[in-house]
C-alpha positions as CSV (number, residue, x, y, z in Angstrom):
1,X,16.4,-10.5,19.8
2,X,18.4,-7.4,18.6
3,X,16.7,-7.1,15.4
4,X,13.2,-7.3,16.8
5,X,14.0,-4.7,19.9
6,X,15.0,-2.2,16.5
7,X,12.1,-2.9,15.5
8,X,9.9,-2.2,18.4
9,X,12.1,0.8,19.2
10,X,11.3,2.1,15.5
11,X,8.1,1.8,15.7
12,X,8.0,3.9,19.6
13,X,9.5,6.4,17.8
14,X,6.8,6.5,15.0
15,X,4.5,6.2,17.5
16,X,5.7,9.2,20.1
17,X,6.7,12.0,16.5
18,X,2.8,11.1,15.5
19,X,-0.2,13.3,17.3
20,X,-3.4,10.9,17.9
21,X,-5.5,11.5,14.7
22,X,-9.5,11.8,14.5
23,X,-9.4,11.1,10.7
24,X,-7.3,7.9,10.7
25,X,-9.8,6.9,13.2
26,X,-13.2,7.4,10.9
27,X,-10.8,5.6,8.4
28,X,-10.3,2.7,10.0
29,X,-13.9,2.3,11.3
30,X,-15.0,2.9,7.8
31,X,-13.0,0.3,6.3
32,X,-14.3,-3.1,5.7
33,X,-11.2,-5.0,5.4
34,X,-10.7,-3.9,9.3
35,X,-13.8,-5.9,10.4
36,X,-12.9,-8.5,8.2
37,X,-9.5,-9.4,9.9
38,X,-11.9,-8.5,12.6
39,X,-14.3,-11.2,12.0
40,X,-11.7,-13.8,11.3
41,X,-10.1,-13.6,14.8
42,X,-13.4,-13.9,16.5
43,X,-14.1,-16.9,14.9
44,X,-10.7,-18.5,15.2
45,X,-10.8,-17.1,19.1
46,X,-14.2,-18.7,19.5
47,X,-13.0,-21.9,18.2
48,X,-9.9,-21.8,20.8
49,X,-12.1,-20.3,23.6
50,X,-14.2,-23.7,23.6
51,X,-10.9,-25.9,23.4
52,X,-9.9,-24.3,26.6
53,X,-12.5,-24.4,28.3
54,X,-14.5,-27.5,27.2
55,X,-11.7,-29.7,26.3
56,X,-12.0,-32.0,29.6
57,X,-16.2,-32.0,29.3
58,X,-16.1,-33.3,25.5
59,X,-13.4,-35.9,26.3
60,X,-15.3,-36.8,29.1
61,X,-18.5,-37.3,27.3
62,X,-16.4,-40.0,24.9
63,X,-16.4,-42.0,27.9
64,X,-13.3,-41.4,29.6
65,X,-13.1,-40.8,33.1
66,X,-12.7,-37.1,34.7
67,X,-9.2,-37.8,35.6
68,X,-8.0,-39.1,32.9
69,X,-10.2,-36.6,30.6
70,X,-8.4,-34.2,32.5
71,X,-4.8,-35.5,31.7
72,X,-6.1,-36.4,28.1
73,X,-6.9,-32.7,27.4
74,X,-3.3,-31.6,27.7
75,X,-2.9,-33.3,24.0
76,X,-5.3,-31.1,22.1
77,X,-3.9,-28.5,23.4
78,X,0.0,-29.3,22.6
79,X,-1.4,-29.9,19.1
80,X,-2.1,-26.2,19.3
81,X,0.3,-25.0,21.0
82,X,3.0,-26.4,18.0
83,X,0.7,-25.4,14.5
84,X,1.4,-21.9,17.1
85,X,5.1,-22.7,17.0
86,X,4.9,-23.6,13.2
87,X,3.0,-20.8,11.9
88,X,6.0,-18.6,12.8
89,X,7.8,-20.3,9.9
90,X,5.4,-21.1,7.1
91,X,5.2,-16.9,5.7
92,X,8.5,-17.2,5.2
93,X,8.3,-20.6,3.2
94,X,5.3,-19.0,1.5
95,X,4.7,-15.6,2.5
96,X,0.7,-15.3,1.4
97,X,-1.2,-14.7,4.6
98,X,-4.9,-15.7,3.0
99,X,-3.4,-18.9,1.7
100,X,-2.6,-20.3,5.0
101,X,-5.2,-18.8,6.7
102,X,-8.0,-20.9,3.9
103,X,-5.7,-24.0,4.3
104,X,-6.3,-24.4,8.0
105,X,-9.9,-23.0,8.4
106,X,-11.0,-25.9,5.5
107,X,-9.1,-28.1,7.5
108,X,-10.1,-27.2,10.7
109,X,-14.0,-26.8,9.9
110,X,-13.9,-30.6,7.9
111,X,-12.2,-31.9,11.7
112,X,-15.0,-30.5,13.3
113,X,-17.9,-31.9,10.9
114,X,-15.8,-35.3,11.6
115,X,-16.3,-35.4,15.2
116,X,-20.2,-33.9,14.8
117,X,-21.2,-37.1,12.9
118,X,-19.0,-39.9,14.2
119,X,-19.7,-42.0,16.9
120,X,-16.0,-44.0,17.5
121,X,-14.6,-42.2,20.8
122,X,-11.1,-42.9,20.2
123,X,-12.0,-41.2,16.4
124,X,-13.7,-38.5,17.8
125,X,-10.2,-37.6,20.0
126,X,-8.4,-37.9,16.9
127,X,-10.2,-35.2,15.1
128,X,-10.7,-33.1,18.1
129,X,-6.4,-33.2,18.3
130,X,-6.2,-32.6,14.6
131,X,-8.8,-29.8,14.8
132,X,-7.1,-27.8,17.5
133,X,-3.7,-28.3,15.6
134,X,-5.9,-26.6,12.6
135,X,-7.4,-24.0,14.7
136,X,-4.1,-22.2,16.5
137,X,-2.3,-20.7,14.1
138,X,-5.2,-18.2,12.4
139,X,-5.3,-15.8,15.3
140,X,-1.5,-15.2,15.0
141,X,-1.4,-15.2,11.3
142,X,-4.8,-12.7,10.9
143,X,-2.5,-10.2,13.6
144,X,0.4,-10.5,11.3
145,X,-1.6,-9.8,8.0
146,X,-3.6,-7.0,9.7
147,X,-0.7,-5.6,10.6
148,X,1.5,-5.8,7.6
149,X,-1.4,-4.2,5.7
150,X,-2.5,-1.5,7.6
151,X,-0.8,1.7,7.3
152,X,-0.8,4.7,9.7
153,X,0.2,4.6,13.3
154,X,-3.8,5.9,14.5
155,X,-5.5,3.6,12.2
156,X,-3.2,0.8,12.8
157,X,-3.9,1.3,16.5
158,X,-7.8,1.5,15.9
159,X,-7.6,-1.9,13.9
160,X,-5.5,-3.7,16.8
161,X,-8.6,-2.7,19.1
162,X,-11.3,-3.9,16.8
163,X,-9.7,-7.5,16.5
164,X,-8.6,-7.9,20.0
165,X,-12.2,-6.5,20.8
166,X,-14.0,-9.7,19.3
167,X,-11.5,-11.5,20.1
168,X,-13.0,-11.2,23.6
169,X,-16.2,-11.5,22.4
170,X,-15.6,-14.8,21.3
171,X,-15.1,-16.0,24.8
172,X,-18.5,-14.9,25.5
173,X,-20.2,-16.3,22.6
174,X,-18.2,-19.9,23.0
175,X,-18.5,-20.7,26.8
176,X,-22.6,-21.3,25.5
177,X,-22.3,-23.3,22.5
178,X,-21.6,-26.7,24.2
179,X,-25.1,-27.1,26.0
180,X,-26.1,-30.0,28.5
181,X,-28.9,-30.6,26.5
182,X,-26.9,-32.5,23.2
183,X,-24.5,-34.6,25.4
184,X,-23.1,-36.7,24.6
185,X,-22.2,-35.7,20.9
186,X,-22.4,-32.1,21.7
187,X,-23.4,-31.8,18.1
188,X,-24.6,-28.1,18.1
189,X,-21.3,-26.8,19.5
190,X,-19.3,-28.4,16.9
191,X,-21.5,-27.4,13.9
192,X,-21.2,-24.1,15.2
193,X,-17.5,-24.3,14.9
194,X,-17.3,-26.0,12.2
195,X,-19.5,-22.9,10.6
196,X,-17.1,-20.3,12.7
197,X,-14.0,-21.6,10.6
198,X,-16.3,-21.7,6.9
199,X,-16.8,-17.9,7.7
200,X,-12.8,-17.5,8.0
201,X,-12.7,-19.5,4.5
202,X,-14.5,-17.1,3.1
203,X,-13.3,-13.6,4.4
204,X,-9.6,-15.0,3.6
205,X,-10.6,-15.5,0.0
206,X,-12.5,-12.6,-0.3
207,X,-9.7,-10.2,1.4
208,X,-7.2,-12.4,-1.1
209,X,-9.2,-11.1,-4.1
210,X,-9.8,-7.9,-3.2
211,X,-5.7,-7.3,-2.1
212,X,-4.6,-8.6,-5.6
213,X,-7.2,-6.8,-7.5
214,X,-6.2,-3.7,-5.6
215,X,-2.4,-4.0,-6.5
216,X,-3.2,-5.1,-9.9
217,X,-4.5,-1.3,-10.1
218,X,-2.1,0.5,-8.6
219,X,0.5,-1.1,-10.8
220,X,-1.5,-0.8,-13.9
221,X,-1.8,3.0,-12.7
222,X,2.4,2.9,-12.1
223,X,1.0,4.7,-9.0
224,X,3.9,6.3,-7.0
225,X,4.2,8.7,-4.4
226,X,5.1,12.2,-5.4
227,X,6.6,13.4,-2.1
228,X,7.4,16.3,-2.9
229,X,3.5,17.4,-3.5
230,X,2.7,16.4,-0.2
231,X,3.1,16.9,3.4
232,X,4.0,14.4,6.1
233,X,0.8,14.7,8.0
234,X,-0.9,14.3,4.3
235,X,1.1,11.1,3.8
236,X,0.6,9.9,7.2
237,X,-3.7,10.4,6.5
238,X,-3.5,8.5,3.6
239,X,-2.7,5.2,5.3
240,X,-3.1,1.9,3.1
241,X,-4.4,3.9,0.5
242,X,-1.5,5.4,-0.3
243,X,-0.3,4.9,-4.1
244,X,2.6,3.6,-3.7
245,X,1.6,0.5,-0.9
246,X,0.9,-3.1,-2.1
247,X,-0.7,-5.0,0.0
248,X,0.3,-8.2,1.4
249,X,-2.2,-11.4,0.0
């Protein structure tokens, strides 16, 4: 608790010694690898969004009854709530974001195309536990990335409101996927899941290549920072790009 209250006190002060800057802004809203992390919380948020609030309606359509599909929900949703709990823990066993991030997507989007093509209820609740326990921990884990990445107290600022901003998207987009017309499978709504969590796949492994590429450069460059050349408003501008900043794969 000490340790993260220096932190967060650290980072006020960054925050309250830097003036709001129009160029970090165009910066951020310029750079791809923004709407990537982005993109990847959307489609982990829509996943979660229709968990929450279809998880009693597809248990239902199984076969169980409303109460118990009620109670029964409460168990996709602790799967969740500890791949949350563990997804604290597994950077520091193997601190590569993307990796993670690829390893629960696959799995969540092959849980998905599971329950879209079987027809055993008590199978279908299986997966639907195992697929929330895949989806969690991607929204936490793109945050962390983003954050560890982007550099520049503006820009970092702007990037926090693009991902929390389809973030609520998602909400939007997933309370309509689940339509009355495909119960009882509910086909379409998994699919489009399933595709939601193929998309993460992909922007992980493309932000993984790009982010080693990018640091093979700067260290084939022996890029440093003269200091001593430059400003502190000029260092502040150059955010990420700076020469001497790796980023974090």
């Amino acid at each position: 608790r000490m340790a993260a209250l220096r932190m967060l006190s650290s980072d006020k002060a960054l925050s309250y010694k830097t003036n709001y800057r129009p160029r970090q802004v165009v910066r951020a809203l310029s750079d791809w690898t923004i709407w990537a992390y982005a993109v990847i919380f959307w489609a982990a948020a829509t996943g979660g969004a229709t968990q929450a609030i279809f998880g009693p309606t597809l248990i239902a359509a199984m076969g169980y009854t409303s109460t118990r599909a009620q109670v029964l929900s409460s168990v996709p949703s602790a799967c969740g709530f500890a791949s949350q709990i563990l997804s604290m823990f597994l950077p520091r066993l193997y601190p590569r974001f993307s990796v993670w991030i690829m390893i629960f997507s696959a799995a969540a989007c092959a849980f998905y195309a599971v329950i879209a093509t079987v027809e055993n209820i008590h199978v279908r609740f299986a997966f639907l536990c195992l697929s929330n326990f895949a989806l969690s921990p991607n929204m936490p884990l793109v945050s962390v990335w983003m954050s560890n990445n982007v550099m520049g107290v503006t820009k970092k600022g702007v990037a926090s409101a693009c991902t929390v901003m389809l973030g609520g998207i998602a909400g939007l987009i997933g309370s309509h996927i689940y339509r009355d017309q495909d119960f009882p499978q509910y086909r379409f709504g998994h699919i489009f899941v399933c595709i939601c969590n193929a998309v993460i796949f992909l922007i992980a492994l493309a932000l993984n290549l790009y982010f080693r590429l990018e640091n093979r450069r700067r260290d084939a460059q022996n890029s440093e920072l003269d200091a001593s050349t430059l400003t502190e408003d000029e260092i502040e501008d150059m955010c990420d790009k700076r020469p001497d900043h790796r980023y974090t794969w």
